[in-house]
Each structure stands twice: as C-alpha cells, then as structure tokens.
C-alpha positions as MATLAB code, in Angstrom:
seq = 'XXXXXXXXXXXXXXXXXXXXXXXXXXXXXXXXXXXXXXXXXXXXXXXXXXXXXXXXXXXXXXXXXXXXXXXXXXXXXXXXXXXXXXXXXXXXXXXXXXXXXXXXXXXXXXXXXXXXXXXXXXXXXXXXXXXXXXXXXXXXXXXXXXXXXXXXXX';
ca = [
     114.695  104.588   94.277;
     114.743  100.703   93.432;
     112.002   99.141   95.967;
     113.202   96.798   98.671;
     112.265   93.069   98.292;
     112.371   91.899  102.099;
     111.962   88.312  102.629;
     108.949   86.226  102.232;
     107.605   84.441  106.092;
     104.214   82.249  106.317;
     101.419   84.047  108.635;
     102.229   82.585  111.849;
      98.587   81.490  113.171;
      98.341   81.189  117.010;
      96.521   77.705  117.785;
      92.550   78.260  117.543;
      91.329   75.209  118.324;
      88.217   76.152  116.523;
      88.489   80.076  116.822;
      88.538   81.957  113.652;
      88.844   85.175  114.544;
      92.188   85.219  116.543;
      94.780   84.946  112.942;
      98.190   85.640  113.129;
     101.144   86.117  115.824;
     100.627   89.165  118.067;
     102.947   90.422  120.702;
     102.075   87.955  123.225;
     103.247   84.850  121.091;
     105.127   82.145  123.098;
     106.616   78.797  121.965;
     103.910   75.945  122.160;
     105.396   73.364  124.990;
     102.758   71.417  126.260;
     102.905   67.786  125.638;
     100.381   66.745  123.478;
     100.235   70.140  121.778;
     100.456   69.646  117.787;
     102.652   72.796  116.808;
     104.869   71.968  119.091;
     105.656   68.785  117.215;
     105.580   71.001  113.754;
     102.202   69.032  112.174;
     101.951   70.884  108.814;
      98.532   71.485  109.187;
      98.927   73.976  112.019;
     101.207   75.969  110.548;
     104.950   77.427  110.770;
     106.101   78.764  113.602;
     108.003   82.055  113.955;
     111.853   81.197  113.941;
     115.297   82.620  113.826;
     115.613   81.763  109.982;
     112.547   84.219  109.110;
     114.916   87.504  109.481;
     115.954   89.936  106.917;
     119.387   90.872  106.127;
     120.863   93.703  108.295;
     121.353   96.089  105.107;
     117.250   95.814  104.647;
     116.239   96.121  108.428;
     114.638   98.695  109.240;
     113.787  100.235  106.008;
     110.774  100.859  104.034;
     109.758   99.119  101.132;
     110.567  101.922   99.078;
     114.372  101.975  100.324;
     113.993  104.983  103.005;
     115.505  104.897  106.312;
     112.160  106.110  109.036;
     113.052  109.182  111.114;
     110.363  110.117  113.654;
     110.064  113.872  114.808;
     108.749  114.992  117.793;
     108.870  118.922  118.032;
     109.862  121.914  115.281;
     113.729  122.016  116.881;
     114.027  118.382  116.439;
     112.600  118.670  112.446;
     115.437  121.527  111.719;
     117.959  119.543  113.485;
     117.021  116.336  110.887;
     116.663  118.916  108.288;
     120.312  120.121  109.074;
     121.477  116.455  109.058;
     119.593  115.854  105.319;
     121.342  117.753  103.507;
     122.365  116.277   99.882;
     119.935  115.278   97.694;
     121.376  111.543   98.080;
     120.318  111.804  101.451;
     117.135  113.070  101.156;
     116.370  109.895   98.854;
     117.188  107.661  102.037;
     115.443  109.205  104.940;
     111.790  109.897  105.307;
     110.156  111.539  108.233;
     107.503  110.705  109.999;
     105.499  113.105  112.478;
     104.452  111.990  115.964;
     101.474  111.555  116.121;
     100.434  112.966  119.155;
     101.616  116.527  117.485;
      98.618  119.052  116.770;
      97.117  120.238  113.670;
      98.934  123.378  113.766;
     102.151  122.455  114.762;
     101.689  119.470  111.959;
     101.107  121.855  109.249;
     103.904  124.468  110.613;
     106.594  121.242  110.211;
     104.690  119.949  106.805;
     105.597  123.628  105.577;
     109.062  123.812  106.689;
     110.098  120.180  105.427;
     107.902  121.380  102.416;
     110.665  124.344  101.651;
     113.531  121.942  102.282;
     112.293  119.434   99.850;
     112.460  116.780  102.611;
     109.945  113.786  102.168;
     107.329  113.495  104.955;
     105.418  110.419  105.356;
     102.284  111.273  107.503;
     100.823  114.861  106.317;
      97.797  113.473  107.616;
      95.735  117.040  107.043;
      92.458  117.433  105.031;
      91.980  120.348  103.125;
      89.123  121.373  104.964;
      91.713  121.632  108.097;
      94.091  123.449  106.251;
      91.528  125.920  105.202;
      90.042  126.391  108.916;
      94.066  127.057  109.992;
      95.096  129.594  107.002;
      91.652  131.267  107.066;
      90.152  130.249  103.718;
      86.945  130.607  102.372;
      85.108  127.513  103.893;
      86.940  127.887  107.170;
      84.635  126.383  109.651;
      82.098  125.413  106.906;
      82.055  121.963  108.885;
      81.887  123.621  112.154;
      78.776  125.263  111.607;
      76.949  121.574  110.274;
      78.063  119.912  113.171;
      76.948  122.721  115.470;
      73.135  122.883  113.564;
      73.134  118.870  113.890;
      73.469  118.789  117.711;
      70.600  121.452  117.953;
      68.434  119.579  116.400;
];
C-alpha cells in the first residue's frame, strides 16, 4: 500500500521566554491574548501558531502513514468480532489492529496467535522471545527469572 503524505505544519513552540526545555504545543495550549504578548501579534521570530488551516483532508484523517485505518481491541471476543468484520484481503490491507495495552502477556500472545491464523496485521506484538518462551514452556523458560532472583540475594 502507497504511503500517506499528510500535510506539512511548523512545531508550534509555546512562549519560553528563555526556557529551553518546554518545545512544542502540548494539550494545555491556549491562544496568546495578553497585550503586549509577541505571538499574539504573529512576530516571526516566535513562531506559528496552531490554526484551522493546519488540518488534513478528511480522506487522510485518521490513518496511518502507511494507509491503514487503527482498530483498537480490548478483549479476545472483541478481536474475533474485528476478525469477522476483516474479511477480504482488500480489507485486511486497510485496517490494522492495535492491542490495549493494559492486556496481559498471555492474553496478548493468545490474540497475536489468533490474528496470526487470520492473516490480520497487528501493530503492537510487543512480546520478547524470552516471554514467549517462559509462556509456551521452552527451553530457557525462566532463564531470566532465576538471574534476577540470584541478583537480589546478593
């Protein structure tokens, strides 16, 4: 799939009057509107503000930059329901999934298994092999466990 080009904005930087760690808009942003304050009267030097013209068009909102539409999961039912709803392989190229993240390790590798058979694109695996191996049993299952345990002894 083609990637997205989503428009270009300036980093919005919050007045620092001398700060340089604060860069950039965050949540809290509001419109400068005190009198002698310099963004407000747009001096270049302090930078753009964020405005209504900065948007992207409504057919890229929303989307990755590789052209896939975000679905978030939250439990195994909801992941065969999506499933059910991907079905072509046109759709499967336009959806990705993305696990919460407040689901376990098991549960996590359960879903990454099940999306796994249906082909369907996950964006957060977000396991180790040395996890995987502790779940399934392998040969260095708890490998780690045992360091960690012979570290706090010590």
């Amino acid at each position: 799939m083609a990637e997205i080009k989503k428009r270009d904005h300036p980093t919005f930087n919050v007045p620092n009057y001398g700060s340089k760690k604060r860069k950039g808009v965050k949540p809290r942003w509001r419109k400068q509107r005190g009198i002698d304050n310099k963004k407000r009267v747009k001096k270049n030097f302090m930078g753009a503000e964020p405005t209504i013209g900065y948007g992207n068009k409504k057919e890229v909102k929303g989307l990755r930059s590789d052209g896939r539409k975000p679905l978030l999961v939250n439990s195994m039912q909801e992941l065969r329901q999506r499933i059910s709803e991907i079905k072509t392989d046109e759709d499967k190229k336009k959806f990705l999934l993305i696990i919460n993240h407040s689901i376990g390790t098991k549960k996590r590798q359960e879903m990454i298994e099940l999306a796994n058979k249906s082909s369907v694109k996950i964006a957060n695996k977000g396991l180790n092999q040395g996890v995987i191996n502790k779940f399934a049993g392998g040969a260095n299952a708890g490998v780690s466990q045992n360091n960690i345990k012979a570290k706090k002894e010590k």
